[in-house]
VEXTIMI-172633 format. One record per residue (C-alpha): z, x, y; residue in one letter. Coordinates in nm, 2 decimals, always signed. Layout:
# VEXTIMI-172633
SITE     zz     xx     yy residuo
SITE      Z      X      Y       A
...
This chain:
# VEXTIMI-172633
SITE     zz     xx     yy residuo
SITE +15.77 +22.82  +5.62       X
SITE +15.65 +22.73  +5.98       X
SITE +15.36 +22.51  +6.10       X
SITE +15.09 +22.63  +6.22       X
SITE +15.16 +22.48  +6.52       X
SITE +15.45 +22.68  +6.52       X
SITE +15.23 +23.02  +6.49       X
SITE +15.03 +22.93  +6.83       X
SITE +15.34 +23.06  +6.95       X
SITE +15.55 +23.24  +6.71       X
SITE +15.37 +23.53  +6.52       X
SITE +15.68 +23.58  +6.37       X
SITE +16.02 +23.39  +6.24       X
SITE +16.28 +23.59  +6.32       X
SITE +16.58 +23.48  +6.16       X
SITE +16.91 +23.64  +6.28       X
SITE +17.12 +23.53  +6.00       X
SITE +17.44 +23.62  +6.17       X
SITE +17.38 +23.37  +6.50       X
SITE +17.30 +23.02  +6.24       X
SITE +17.43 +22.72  +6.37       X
SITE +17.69 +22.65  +6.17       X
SITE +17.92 +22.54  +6.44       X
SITE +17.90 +22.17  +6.61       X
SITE +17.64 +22.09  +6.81       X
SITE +17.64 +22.12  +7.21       X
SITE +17.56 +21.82  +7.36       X
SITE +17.25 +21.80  +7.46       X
SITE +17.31 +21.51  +7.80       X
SITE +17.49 +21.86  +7.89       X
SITE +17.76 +22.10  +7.79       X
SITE +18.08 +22.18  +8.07       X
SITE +18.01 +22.52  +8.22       X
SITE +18.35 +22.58  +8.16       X
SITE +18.25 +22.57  +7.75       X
SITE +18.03 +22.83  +7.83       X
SITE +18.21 +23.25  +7.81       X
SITE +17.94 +23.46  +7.74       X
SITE +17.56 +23.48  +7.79       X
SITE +17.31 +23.74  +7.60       X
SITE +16.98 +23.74  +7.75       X
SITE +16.68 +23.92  +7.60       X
SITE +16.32 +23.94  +7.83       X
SITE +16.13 +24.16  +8.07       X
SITE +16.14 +24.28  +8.43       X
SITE +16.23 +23.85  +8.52       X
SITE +16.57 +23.94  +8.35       X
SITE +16.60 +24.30  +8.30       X
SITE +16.95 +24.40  +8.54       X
SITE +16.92 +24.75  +8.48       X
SITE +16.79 +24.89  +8.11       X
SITE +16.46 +25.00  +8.20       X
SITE +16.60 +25.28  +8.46       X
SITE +16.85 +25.40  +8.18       X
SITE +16.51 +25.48  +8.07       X
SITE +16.44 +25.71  +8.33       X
SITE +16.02 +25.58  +8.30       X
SITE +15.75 +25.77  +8.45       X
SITE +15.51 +25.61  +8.68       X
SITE +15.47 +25.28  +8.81       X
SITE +15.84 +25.11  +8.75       X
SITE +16.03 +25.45  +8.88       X
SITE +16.02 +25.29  +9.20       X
SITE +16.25 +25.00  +9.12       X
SITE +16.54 +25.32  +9.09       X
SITE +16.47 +25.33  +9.43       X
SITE +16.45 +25.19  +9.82       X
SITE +16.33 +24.93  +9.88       X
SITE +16.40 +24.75  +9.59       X
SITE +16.79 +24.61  +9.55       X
SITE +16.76 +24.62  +9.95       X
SITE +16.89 +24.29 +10.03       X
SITE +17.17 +24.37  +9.76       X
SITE +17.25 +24.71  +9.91       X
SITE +17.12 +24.94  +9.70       X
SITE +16.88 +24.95  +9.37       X
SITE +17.05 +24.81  +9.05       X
SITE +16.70 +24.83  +8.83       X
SITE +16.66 +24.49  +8.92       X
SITE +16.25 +24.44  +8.95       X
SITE +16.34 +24.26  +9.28       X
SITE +16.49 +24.30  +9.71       X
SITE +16.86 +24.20  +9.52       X
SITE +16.96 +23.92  +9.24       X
SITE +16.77 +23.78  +8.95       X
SITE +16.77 +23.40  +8.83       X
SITE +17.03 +23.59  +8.56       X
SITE +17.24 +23.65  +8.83       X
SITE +17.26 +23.32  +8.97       X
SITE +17.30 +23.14  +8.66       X
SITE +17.59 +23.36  +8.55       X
SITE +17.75 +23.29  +8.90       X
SITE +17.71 +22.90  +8.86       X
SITE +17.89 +22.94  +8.50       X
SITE +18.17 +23.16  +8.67       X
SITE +18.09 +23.47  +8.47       X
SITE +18.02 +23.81  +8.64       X
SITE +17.67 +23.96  +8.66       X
SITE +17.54 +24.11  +8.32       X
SITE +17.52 +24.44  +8.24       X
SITE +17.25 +24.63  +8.07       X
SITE +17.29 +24.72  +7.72       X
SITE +17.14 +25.08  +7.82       X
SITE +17.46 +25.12  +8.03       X
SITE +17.72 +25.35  +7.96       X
SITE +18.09 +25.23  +7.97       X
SITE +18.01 +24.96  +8.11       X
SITE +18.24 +24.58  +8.04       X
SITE +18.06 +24.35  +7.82       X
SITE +18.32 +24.09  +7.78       X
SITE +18.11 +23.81  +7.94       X
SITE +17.80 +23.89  +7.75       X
SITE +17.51 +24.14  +7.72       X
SITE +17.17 +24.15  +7.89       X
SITE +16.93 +24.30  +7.64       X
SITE +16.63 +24.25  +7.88       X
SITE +16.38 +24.51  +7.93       X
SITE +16.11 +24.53  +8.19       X
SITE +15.77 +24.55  +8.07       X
SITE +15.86 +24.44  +7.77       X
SITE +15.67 +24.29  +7.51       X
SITE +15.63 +24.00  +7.32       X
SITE +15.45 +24.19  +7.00       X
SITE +15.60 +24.53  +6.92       X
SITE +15.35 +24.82  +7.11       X
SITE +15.18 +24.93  +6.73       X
SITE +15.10 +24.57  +6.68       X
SITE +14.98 +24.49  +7.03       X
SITE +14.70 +24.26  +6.98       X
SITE +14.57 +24.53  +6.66       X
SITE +14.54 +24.78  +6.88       X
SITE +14.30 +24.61  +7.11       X
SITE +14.52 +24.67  +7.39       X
SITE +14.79 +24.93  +7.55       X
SITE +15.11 +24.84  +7.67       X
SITE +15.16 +25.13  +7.91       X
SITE +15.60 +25.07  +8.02       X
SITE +15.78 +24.99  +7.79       X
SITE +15.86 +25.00  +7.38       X
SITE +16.14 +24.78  +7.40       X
SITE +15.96 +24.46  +7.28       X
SITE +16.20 +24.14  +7.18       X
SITE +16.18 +24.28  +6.80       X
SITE +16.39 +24.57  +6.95       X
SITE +16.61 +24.39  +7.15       X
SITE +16.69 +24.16  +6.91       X
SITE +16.77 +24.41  +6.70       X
SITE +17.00 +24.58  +6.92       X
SITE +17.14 +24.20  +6.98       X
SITE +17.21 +24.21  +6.63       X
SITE +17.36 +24.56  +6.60       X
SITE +17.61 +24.50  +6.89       X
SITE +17.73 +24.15  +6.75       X
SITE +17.82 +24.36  +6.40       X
SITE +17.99 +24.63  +6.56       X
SITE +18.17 +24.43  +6.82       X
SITE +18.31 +24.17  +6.51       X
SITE +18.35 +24.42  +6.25       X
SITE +18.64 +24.40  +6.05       X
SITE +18.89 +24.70  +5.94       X
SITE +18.76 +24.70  +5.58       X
SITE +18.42 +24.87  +5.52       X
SITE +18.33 +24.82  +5.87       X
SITE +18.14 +24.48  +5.76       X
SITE +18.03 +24.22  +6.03       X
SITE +18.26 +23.88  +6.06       X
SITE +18.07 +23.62  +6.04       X
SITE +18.32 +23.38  +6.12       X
SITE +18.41 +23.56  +6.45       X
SITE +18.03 +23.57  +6.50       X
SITE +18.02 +23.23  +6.52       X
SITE +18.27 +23.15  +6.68       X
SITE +18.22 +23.37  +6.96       X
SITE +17.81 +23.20  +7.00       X
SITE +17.98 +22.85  +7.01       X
SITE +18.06 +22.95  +7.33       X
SITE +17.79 +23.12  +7.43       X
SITE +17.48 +23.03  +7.60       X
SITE +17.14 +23.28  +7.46       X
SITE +16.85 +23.34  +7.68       X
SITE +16.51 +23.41  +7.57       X
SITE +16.29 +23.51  +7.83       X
SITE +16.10 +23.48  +7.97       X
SITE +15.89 +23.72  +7.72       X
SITE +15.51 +23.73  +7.64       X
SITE +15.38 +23.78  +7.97       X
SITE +15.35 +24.11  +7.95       X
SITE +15.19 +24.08  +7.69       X
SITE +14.88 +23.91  +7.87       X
SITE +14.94 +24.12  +8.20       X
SITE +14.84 +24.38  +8.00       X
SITE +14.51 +24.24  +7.83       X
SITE +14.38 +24.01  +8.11       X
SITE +14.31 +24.41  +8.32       X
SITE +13.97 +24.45  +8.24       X
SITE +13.95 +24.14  +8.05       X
SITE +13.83 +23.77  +8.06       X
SITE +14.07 +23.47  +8.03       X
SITE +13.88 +23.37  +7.73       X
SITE +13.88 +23.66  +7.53       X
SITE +14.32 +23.69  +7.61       X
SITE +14.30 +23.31  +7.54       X
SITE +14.25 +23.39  +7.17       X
SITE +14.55 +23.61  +7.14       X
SITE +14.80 +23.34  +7.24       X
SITE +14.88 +23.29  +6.84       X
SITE +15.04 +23.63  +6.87       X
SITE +15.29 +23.65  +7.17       X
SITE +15.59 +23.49  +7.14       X
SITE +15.89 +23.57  +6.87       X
SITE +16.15 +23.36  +6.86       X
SITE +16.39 +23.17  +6.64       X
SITE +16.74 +23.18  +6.74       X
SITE +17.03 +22.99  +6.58       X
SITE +17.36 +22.97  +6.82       X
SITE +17.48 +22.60  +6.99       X
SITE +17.28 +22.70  +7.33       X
SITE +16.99 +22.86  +7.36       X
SITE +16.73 +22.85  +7.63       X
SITE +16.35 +22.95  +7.64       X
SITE +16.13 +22.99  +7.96       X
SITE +15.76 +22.96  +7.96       X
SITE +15.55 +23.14  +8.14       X
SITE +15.49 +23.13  +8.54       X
SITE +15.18 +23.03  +8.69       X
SITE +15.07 +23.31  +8.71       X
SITE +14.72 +23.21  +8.90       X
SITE +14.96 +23.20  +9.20       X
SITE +15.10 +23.54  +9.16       X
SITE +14.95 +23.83  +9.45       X
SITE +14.86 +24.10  +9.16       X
SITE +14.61 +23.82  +8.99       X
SITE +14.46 +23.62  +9.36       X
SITE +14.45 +23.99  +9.46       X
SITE +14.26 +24.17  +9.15       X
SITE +14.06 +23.80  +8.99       X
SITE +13.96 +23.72  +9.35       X
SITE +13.65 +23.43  +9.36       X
SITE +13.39 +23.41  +9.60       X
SITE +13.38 +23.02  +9.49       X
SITE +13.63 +22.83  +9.68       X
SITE +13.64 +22.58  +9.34       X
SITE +13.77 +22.87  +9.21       X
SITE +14.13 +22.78  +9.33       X
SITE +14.35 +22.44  +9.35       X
SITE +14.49 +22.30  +9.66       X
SITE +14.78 +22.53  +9.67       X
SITE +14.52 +22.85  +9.69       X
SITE +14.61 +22.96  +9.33       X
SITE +14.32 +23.09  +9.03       X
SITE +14.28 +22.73  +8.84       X
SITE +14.13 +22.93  +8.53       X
SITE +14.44 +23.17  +8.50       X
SITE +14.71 +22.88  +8.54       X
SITE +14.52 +22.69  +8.29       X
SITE +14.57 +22.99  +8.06       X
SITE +14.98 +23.00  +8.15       X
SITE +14.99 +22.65  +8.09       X
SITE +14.83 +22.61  +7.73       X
SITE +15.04 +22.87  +7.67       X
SITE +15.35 +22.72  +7.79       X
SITE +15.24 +22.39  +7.60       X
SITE +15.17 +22.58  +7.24       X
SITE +15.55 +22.70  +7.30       X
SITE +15.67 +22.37  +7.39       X
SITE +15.56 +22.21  +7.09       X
SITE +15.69 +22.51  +6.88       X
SITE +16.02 +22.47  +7.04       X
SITE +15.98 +22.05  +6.96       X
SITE +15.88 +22.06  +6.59       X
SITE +16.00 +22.39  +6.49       X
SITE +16.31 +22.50  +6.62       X
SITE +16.48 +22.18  +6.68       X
SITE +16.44 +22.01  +6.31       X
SITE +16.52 +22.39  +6.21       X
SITE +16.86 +22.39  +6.38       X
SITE +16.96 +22.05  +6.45       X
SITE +17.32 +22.14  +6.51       X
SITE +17.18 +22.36  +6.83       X
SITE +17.06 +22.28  +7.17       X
SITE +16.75 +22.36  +7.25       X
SITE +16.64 +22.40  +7.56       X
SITE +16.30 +22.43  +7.78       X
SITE +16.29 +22.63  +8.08       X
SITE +15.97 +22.51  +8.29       X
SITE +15.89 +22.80  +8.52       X
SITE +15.55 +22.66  +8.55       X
SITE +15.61 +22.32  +8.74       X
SITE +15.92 +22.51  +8.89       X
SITE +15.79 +22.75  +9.07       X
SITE +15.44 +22.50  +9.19       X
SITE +15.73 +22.29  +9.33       X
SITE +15.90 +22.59  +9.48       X
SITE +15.51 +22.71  +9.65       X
SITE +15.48 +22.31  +9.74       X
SITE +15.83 +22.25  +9.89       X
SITE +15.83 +22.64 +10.06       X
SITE +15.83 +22.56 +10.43       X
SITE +16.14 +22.29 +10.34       X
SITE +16.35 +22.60 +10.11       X
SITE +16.30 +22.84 +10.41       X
SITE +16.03 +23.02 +10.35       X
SITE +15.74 +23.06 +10.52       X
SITE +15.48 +22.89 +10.45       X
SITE +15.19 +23.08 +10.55       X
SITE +15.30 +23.35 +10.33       X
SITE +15.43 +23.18 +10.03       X
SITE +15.13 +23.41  +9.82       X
SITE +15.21 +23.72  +9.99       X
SITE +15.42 +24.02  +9.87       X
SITE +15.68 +24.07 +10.09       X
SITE +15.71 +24.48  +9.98       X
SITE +15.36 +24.64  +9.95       X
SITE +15.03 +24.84 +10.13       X
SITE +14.77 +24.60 +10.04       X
SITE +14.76 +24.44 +10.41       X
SITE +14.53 +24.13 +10.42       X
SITE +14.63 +23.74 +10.25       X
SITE +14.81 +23.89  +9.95       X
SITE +14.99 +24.20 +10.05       X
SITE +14.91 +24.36  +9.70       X
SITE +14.70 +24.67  +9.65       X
SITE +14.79 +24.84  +9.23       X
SITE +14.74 +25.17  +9.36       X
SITE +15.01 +25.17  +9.66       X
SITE +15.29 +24.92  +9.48       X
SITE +15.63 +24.88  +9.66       X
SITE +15.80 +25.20  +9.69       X
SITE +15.51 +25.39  +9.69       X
SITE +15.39 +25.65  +9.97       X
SITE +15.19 +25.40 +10.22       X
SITE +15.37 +25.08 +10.14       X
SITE +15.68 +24.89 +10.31       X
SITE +15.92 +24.62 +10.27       X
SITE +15.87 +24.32 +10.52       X
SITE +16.15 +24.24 +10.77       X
SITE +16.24 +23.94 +10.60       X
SITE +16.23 +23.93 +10.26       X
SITE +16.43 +23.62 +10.27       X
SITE +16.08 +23.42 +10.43       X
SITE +15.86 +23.54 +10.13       X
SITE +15.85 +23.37  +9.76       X
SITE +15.73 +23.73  +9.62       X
SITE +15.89 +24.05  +9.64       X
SITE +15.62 +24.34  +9.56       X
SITE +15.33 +24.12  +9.40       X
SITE +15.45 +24.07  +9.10       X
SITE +15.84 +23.98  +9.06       X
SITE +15.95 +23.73  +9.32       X
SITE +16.23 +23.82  +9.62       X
SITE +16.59 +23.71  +9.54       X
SITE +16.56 +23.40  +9.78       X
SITE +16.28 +23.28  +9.58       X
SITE +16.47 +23.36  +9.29       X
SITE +16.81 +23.17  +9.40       X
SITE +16.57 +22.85  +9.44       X
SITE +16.41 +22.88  +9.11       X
SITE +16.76 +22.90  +8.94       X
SITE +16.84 +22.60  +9.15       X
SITE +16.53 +22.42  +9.06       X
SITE +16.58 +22.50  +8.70       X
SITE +16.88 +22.48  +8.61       X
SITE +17.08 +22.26  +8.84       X
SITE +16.76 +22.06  +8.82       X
SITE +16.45 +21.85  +8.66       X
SITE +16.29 +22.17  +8.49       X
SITE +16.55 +22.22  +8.23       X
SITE +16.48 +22.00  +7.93       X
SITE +16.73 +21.88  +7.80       X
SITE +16.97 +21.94  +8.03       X
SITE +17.23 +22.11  +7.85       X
SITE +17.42 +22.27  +8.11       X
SITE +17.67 +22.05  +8.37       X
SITE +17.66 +22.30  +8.64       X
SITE +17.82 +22.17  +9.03       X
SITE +17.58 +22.03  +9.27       X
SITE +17.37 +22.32  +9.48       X
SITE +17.27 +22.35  +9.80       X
């Protein structure tokens, strides 16, 4: 049974019997890229390449199946973002092709699978914070995308006799594999923290994020700061300039993202890792990532003066943002440049922004351990 240090950021142990590390263990100074064939990724709108619009969702995330978004790319891919997602990047730097969406129809999944749903949840929808709250997008929370993880990995290893799972080719086939968990639970506190205090979300922390994952390497992000983020500076604005730190972000809301990050942390440290020792574990620190990204802007060529704008919105004024005129709305535009900006419509980032934060992480300091040996990056 787990902690409960482990339950300020599990609610609950999943335990996909089928992905146990039985295999060796990757090394955790850092794996070849080469070792790596496959990745499955499960997460929200950060992740999601293109599930959500198999969807077909009414309101606010029907405009991602559209212009503007997947501009810089060509054309929209359901892809919360101008073109490519940190996914995207990562699969390129491991010499694997983009992921497709589980949702898609004939579509190759040789390389892997990308179980990622925007708006996804943490907590399944009918559990969501006892009711307290309403997740309004999306009903694919990690509980169902990890059950679909497991469904595919028993069809796609079934044998010819009673169609039962092979757990041996199972295994062997995460060995190789690199999983991705997130990042997941945001959404969860998006949700709450519109129309309520920091404090009374604070409480709910115990409850977000589900995850226990046996295969030899497995990554899990924590959350972004999100006090920097145009939806939050726009809708918690402060009168009090003590209200914000010296990079013009919501202290009180990062301080939130970062307990949060630091109850995961230590779930991941005392949990997961004595759990599966034969696995590497792995810490992706969005947080400190993406403050060095805001910090370093001007030298990653973006601008600076608008490093907490949104580059695609109606809003006008420091942030860009207004919730009732998102990107792709009637009234709103994309900027020239998307390129110059960090965030893309207020709330997911541009895929500049994103190819630095992929670079940060995982070619550099915010990955811990390091257990991928990935080429040098620009």
């Amino acid at each position: 049974m787990a902690s409960s240090a482990a339950y300020f950021a599990f609610s609950v142990l999943v335990a996909l019997h089928l992905c146990c590390c039985h295999g060796q263990a990757a090394d955790a100074a850092g794996s070849n890229s080469s070792d790596v064939t496959a990745i499955y990724s499960l997460g929200d709108s950060i992740t999601d390449t293109g599930n959500l619009i198999k969807e077909a969702p009414p309101g606010m995330f029907e405009t991602i199946k559209h212009l503007p978004y997947g501009i810089t790319f060509g054309y929209p891919t359901g892809r919360c973002s101008d073109g490519l997602l940190m996914i995207d990047f990562l699969a390129q730097d491991l010499g694997l092709p983009f992921l497709n969406p589980y949702l898609g129809k004939n579509k190759s999944f040789d390389h892997g699978v990308n179980f990622a749903v925007a708006g996804a949840t943490a907590m399944d929808p009918t559990d969501q914070f006892n009711g307290r709250f309403f997740a309004p997008f999306s009903s694919n929370s990690l509980n169902v995308q990890l059950r679909w993880f497991k469904d595919y990995m028993k069809s796609t290893f079934s044998t010819d006799e009673g169609n039962s799972p092979d757990q041996f080719h199972i295994r062997k086939r995460l060995q190789s594999s690199l999983v991705l968990i997130g990042e997941i639970g945001g959404n969860d506190y998006n949700y709450a923290l519109f129309g309520k205090s920091v404090s009374e979300v604070e409480k709910l922390i115990p409850g977000v994020e589900v995850l226990e994952m046996g295969a030899n390497r497995v990554i899990i992000p924590g959350n972004f700061p999100i006090g920097c983020m145009p939806t939050y500076l726009t809708s918690k604005r402060s009168p009090e300039p003590s209200d914000y730190d010296a990079t013009g972000c919501l202290r009180e809301l990062n301080r939130f993202a970062a307990k949060h990050n630091a109850r995961l942390r230590r779930a991941i440290a005392d949990e997961l890792r004595p759990s599966y020792p034969a696995a590497a574990v792995a810490y992706a620190d969005y947080f400190n990532s993406f403050l060095a990204l805001l910090d370093a802007a001007g030298e990653l060529g973006f601008d600076a003066g608008s490093a907490r704008r949104a580059c695609c919105g109606a809003g006008g004024g420091e942030y860009n943002y207004d919730p009732r005129r998102m990107c792709g709305a009637e009234g709103a535009a994309a900027c020239a440049e998307p390129e110059k900006y960090v965030s893309w419509d207020g709330v997911h980032m541009t895929q500049a922004a994103y190819r630095a934060m992929s670079r940060l992480v995982y070619h550099g300091m915010y990955l811990e351990p390091q257990i991928l040996s990935l080429a040098d990056a620009p």
